[in-house]
N, CA, C and O atoms as a printed pandas DataFrame, in Angstrom:
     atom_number atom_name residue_name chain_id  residue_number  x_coord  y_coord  z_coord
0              1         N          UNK        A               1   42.870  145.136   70.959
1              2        CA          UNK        A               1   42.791  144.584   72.317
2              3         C          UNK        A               1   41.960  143.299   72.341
3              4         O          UNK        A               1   41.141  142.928   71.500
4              5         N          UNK        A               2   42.347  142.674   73.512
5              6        CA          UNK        A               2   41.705  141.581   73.616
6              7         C          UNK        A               2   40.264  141.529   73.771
7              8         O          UNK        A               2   39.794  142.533   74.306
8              9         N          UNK        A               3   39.508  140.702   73.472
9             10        CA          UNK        A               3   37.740  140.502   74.348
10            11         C          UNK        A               3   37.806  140.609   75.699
11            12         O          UNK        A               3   38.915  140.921   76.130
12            13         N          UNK        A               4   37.371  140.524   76.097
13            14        CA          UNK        A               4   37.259  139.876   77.732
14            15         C          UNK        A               4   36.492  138.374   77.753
15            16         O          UNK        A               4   36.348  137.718   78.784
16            17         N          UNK        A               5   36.046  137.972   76.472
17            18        CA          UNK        A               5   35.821  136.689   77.018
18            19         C          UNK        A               5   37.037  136.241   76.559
19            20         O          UNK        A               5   37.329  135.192   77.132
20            21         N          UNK        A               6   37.904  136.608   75.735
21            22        CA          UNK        A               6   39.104  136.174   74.998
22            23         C          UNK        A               6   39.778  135.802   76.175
23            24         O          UNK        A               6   39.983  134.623   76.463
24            25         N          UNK        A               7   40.235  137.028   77.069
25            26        CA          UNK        A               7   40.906  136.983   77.695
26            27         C          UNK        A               7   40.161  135.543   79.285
27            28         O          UNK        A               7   41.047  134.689   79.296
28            29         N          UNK        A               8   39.651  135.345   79.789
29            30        CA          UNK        A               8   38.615  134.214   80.028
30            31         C          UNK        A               8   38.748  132.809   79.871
31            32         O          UNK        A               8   38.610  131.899   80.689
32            33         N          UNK        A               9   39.032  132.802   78.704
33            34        CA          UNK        A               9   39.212  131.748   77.676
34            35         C          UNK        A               9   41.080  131.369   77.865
35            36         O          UNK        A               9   41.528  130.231   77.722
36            37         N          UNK        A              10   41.704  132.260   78.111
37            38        CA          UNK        A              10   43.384  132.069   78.018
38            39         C          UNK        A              10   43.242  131.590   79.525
39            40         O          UNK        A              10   43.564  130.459   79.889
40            41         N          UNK        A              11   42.689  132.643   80.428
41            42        CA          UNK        A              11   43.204  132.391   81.575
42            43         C          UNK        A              11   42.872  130.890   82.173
43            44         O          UNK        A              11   43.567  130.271   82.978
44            45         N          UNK        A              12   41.571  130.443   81.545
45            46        CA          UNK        A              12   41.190  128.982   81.909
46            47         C          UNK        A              12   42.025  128.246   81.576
47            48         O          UNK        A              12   42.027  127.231   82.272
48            49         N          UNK        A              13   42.974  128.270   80.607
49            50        CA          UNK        A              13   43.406  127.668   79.569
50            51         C          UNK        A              13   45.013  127.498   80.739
51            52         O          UNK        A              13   45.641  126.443   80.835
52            53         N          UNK        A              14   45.250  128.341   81.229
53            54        CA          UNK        A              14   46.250  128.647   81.959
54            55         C          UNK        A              14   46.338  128.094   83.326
55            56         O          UNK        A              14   47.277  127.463   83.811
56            57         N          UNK        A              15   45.002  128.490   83.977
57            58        CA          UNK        A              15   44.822  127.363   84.913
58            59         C          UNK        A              15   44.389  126.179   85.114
59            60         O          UNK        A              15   44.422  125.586   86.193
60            61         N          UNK        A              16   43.766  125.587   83.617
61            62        CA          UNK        A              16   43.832  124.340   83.294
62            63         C          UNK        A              16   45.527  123.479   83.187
63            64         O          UNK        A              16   45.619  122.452   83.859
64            65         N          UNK        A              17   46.236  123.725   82.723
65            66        CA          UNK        A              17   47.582  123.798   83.008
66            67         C          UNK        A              17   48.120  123.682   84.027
67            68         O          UNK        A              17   48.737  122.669   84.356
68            69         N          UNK        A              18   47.969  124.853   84.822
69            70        CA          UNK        A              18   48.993  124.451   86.583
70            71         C          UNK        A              18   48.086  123.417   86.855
71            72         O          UNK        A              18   48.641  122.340   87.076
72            73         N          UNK        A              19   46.394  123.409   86.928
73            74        CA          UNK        A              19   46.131  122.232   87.743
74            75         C          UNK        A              19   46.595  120.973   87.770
75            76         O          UNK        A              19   46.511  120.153   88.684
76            77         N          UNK        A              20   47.127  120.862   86.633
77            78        CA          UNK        A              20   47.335  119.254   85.681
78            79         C          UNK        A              20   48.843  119.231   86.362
79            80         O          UNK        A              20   49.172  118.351   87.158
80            81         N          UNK        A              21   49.548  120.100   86.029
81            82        CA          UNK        A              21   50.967  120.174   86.690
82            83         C          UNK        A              21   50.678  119.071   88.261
83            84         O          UNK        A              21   50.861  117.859   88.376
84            85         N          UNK        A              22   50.189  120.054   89.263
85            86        CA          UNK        A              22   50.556  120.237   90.338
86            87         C          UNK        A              22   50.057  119.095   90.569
87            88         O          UNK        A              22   50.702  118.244   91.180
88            89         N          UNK        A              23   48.379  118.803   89.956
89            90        CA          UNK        A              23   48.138  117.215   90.492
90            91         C          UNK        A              23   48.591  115.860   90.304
91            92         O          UNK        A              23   48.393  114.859   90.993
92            93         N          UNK        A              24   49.765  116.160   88.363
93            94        CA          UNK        A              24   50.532  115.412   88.643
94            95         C          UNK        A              24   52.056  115.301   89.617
95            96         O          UNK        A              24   52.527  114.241   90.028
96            97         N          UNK        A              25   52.433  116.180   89.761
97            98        CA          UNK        A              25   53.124  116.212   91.084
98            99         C          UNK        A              25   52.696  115.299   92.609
99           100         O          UNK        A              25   53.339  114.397   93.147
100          101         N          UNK        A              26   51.703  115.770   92.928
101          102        CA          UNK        A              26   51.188  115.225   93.987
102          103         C          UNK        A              26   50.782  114.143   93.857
103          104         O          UNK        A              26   50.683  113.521   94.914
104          105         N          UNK        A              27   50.331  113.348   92.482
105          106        CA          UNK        A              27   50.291  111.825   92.311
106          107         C          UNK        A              27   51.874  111.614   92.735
107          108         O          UNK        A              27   52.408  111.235   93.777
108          109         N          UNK        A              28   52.186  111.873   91.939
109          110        CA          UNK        A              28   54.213  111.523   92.579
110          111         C          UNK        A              28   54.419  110.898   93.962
111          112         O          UNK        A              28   54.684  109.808   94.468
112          113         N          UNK        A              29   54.108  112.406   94.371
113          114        CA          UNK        A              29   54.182  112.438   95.860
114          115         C          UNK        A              29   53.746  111.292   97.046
115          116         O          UNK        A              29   54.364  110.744   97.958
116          117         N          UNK        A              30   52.194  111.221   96.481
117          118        CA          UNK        A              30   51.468  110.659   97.335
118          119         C          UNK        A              30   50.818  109.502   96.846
119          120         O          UNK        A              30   49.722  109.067   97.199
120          121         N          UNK        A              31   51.753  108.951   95.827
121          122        CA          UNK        A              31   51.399  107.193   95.030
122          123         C          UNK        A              31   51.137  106.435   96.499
123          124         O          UNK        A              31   49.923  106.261   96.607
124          125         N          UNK        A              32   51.542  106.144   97.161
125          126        CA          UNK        A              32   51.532  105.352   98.315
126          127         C          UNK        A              32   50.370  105.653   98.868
127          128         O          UNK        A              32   49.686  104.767   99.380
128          129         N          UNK        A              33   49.952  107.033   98.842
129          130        CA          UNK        A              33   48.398  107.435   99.833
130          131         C          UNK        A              33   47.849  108.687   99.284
131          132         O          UNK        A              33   48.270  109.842   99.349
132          133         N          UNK        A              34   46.626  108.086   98.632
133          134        CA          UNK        A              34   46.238  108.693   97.879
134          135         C          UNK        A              34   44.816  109.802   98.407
135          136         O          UNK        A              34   44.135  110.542   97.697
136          137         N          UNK        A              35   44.754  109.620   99.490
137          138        CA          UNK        A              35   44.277  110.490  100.615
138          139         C          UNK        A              35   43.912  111.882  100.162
139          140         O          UNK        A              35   42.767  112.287   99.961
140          141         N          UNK        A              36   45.133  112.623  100.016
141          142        CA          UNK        A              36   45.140  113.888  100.016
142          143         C          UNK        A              36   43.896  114.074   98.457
143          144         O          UNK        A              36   42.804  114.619   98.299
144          145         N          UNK        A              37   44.898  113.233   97.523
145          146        CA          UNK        A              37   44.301  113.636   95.814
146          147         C          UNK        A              37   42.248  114.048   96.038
147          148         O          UNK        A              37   41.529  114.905   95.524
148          149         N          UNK        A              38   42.025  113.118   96.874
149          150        CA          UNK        A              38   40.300  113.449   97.186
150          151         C          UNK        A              38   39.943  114.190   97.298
151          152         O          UNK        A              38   38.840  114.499   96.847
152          153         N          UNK        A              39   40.984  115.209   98.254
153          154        CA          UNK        A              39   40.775  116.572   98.375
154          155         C          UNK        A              39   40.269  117.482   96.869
155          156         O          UNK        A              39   39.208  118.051   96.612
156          157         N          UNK        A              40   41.101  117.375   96.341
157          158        CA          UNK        A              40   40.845  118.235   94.793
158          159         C          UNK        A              40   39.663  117.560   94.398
159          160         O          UNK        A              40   39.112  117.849   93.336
């Protein structure tokens, strides 16, 4: 079985990932106004 920091370590790893996704998405989105991106 896994550690639990193992497991820790993936899941960051995982939501390091969507974040990158989604905020490049929303650069996409919102090249023109970049407003929202501040938010994050």
């Amino acid at each position: 079985m896994l550690r639990p920091l193992a497991i820790i370590e993936i899941a960051r790893e995982i939501i390091a990932d969507i974040y990158g996704v989604i905020k490049k998405e929303l650069l996409k989105s919102v090249s023109a106004d970049p407003a929202p991106l501040n938010a994050l």
